[in-house]
C-alpha positions in Angstrom: 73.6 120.4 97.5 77.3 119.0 97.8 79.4 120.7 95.3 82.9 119.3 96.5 84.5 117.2 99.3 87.6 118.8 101.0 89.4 117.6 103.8 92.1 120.1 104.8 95.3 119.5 107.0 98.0 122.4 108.2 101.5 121.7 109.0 103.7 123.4 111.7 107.1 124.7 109.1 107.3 125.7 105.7 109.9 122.5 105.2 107.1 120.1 106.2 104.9 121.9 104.1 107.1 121.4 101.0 108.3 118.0 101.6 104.5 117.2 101.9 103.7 118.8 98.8 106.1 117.2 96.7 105.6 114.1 98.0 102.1 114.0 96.5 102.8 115.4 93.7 105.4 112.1 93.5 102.4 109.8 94.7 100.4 111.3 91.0 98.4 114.0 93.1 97.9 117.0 90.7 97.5 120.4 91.6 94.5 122.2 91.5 95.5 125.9 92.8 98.6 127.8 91.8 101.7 127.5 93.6 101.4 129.4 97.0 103.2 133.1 97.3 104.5 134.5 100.1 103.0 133.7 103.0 99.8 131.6 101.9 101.1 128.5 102.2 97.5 126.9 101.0 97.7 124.1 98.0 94.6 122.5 96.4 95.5 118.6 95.2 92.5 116.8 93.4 92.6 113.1 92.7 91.0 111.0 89.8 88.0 110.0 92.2 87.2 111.4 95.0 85.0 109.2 97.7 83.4 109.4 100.9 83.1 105.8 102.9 80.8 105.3 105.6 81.1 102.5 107.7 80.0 100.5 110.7 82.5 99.4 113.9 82.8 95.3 113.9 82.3 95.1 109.9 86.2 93.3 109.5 86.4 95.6 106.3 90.2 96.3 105.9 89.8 99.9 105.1 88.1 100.2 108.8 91.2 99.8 110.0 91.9 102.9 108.3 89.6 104.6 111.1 91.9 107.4 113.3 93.7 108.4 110.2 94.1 112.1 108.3 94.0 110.6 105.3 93.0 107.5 103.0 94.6 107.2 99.8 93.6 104.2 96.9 96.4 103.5 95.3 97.1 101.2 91.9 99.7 99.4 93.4 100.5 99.7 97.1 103.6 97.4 97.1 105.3 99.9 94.8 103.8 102.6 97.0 105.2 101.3 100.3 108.6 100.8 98.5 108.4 104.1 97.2 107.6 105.8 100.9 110.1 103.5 102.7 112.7 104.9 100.6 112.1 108.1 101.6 112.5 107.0 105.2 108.8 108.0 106.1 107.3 105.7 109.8 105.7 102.9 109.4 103.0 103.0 111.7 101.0 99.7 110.7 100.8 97.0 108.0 98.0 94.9 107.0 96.9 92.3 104.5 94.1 90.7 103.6 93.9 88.0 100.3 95.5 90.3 97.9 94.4 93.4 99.6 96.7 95.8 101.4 96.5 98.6 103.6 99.6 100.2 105.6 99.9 103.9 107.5 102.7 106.4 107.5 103.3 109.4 108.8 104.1 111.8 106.3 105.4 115.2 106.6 104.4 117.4 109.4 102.8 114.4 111.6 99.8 113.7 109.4 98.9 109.6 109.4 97.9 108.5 105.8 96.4 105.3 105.3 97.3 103.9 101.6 95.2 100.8 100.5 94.6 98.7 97.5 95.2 95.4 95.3 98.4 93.7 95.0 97.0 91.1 92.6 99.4 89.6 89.8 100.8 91.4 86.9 98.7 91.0 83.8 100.0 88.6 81.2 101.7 90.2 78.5 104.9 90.4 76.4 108.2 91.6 78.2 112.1 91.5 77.5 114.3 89.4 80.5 117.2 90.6 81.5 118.8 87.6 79.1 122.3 89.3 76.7 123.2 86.2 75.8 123.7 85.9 72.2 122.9 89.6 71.7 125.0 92.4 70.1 125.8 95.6 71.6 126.8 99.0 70.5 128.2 101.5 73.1 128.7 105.0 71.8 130.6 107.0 74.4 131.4 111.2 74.3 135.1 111.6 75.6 133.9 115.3 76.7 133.4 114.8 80.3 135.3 112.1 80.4 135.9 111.9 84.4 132.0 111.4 84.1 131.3 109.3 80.9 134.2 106.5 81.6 132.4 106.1 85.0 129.1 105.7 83.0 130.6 103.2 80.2 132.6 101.5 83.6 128.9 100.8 84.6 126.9 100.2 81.4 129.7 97.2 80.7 129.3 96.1 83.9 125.5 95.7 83.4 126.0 93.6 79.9 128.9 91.3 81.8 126.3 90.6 84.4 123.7 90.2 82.0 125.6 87.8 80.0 127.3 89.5 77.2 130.6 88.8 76.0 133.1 90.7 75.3 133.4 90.4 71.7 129.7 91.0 71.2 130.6 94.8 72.5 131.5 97.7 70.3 132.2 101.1 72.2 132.7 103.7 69.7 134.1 106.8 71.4 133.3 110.4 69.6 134.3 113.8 71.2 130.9 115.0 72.3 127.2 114.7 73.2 125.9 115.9 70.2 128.4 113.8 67.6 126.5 110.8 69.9 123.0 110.3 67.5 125.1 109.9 64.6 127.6 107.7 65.9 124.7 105.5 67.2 122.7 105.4 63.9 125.6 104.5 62.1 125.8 101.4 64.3 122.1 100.9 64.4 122.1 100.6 60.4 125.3 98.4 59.9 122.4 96.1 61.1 125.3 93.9 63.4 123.7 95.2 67.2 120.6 94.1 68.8 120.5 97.9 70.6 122.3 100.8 71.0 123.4 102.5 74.2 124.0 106.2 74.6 126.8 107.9 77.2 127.2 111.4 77.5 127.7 114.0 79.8 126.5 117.4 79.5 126.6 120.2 82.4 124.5 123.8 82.7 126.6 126.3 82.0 126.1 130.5 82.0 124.3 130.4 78.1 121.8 128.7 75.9 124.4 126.6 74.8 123.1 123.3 77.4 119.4 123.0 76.0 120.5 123.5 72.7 123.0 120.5 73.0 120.6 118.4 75.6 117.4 119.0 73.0 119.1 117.7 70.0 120.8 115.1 71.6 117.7 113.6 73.1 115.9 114.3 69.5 118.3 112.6 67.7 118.9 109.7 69.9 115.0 109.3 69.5 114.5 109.6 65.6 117.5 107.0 65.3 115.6 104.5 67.6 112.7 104.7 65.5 113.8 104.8 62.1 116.3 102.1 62.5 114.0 99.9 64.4 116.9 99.3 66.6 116.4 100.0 70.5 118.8 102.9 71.9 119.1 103.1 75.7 119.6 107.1 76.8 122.6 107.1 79.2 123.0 111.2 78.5 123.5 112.8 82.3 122.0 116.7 82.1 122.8 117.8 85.5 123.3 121.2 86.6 126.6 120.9 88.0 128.9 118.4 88.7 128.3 116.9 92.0 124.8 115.9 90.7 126.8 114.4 88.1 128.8 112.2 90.0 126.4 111.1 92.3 124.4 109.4 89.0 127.7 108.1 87.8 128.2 105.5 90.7 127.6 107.6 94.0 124.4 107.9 95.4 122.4 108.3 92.5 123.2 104.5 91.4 125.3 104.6 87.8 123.2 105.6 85.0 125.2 103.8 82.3 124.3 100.5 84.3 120.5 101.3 84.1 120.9 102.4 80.5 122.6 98.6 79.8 119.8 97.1 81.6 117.3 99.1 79.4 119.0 97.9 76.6 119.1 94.0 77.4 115.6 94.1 77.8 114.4 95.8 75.2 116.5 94.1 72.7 114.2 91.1 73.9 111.5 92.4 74.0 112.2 93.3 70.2 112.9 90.0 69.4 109.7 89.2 70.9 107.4 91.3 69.4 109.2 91.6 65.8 112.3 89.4 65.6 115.5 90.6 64.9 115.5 91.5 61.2 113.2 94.5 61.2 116.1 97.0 61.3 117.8 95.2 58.3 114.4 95.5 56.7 114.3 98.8 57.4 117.7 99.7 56.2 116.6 97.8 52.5 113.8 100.2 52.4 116.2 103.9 52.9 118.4 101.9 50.7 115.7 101.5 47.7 114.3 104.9 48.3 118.0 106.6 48.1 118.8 104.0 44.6 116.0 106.0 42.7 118.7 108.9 42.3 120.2 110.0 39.4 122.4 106.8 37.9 124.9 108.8 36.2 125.6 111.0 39.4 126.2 108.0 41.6 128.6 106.7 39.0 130.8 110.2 39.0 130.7 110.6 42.4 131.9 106.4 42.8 134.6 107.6 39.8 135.8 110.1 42.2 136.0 108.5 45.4 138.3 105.8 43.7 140.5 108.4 42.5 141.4 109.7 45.6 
């Protein structure tokens, strides 16, 4: 009996087959063999479902227009889909809508037609943050290492909060030497309790050691723990690019500005805080470190207040 379905496609060059393959492993396609070596240029991709449609000519189904095609793909969303392909400058070979159905073809790499179909109904209902700074406080921590970099990011993450609606007073950019001094520049802001989010700039490059992950791992774990034990949101603005021309191209080139998109982030979920929790749960959750810490030793807190006066 039937054990599998496989329908199997070549391509002409080893560039069409690897723009091919990582174009579906953009489009959420998995892998099933290993990587091919050498010359066996051969990859196995399984989907969640896998379907066989049989069909009659004349039945006005929209996925018969599909028929003449290497390939039909269901996709969740096909509007983001076609975005997505049309981006990557793929042909559009035909377009076609029906209620809230949709169904266009491409040719991807190598020549092969793919038809991509599904619904474009409405967003479910639910609870998001606008793009709405109005009356909100921001924190901007910014490393000065890298600086040709991270001023272009801060350049962009205050152009995002001025077009969003924040005024200039309701900014604080706190500049410290480096990536790593960033999580504890940002906490520090998060508990004063006076910001409605935190954004992160920083700019770290690959160099010859070990040096890069360490720095990259810790910021990124320490940006993280302060989001969530503050309850305040912290948008990550931290380029790690391998050299420099990647980072310049995400710092306003082709790559858009990732300090803008990390302002945006932060406008909306500092609403979407306010929605879900209101705007007092990092105060709250600065009372409770603050009771915790209290239940130390009296007399040493005294000494050590004695002290600090005396200086």
């Amino acid at each position: 009996m039937v054990n599998a379905i496989h329908i199997g496609r070549s391509v002409n060059t080893s560039a069409e087959f690897k723009a091919l393959v990582e174009l579906l492993k953009t489009l959420g396609l998995e892998s099933e063999s290993a990587p091919p070596v050498g010359k066996n240029r051969t990859l196995t991709f399984v989907a969640p479902a896998g379907k066989l449609s049989l069909g009659s000519k004349g039945g006005g189904n929209l996925r018969g227009r599909a028929e003449g095609t290497d390939l039909l793909l269901e996709v969740t969303d096909p509007d983001s889909t076609y975005a997505l392909l049309e981006k990557r400058g793929l042909k559009l070979i035909a377009d076609h809508h029906e209620g809230t159905s949709r169904l266009f073809v491409v040719e991807l790499p190598g020549g092969i037609k793919a038809a991509f179909f599904g619904a474009s109904g409405p967003i479910a209902p639910g609870i998001a943050g606008n793009l709405d700074a109005r009356g909100l406080r921001f924190g901007v921590v910014v490393s000065r290492f890298n600086a040709f970099i991270t001023e272009r990011l801060l350049a962009g993450a205050l152009d995002g909060l001025r077009r969003t609606g924040a005024r200039e007073k309701e900014i604080e950019v706190v500049r410290v030497p480096g990536s790593f001094e960033i999580p504890a520049a940002a906490r520090t802001l998060a508990e004063a309790g006076g910001v409605d989010a935190v954004i992160c700039l920083g700019c770290l490059l690959r160099g010859e050691t070990l040096h890069y992950e360490v720095i990259a791992n810790e910021v990124a774990r320490g940006i993280g723990q302060s989001a969530q034990e503050t309850g305040v949101p912290h948008a990550l603005g931290v380029l790690t690019c391998d050299t420099l021309e990647q980072a310049i191209d995400r710092a306003g080139l082709k790559s858009g500005n990732k300090g803008f998109e990390a302002a945006l982030s932060a406008v909306e979920m500092a609403r979407v805080k306010r929605a879900v929790g209101g705007s007092a749960s990092a105060k709250k959750a600065v009372a409770r470190r603050s009771q915790a810490s209290s239940k130390g030793t009296p007399q040493r807190r005294t000494q050590f207040r004695r002290r600090a006066d005396s200086r």
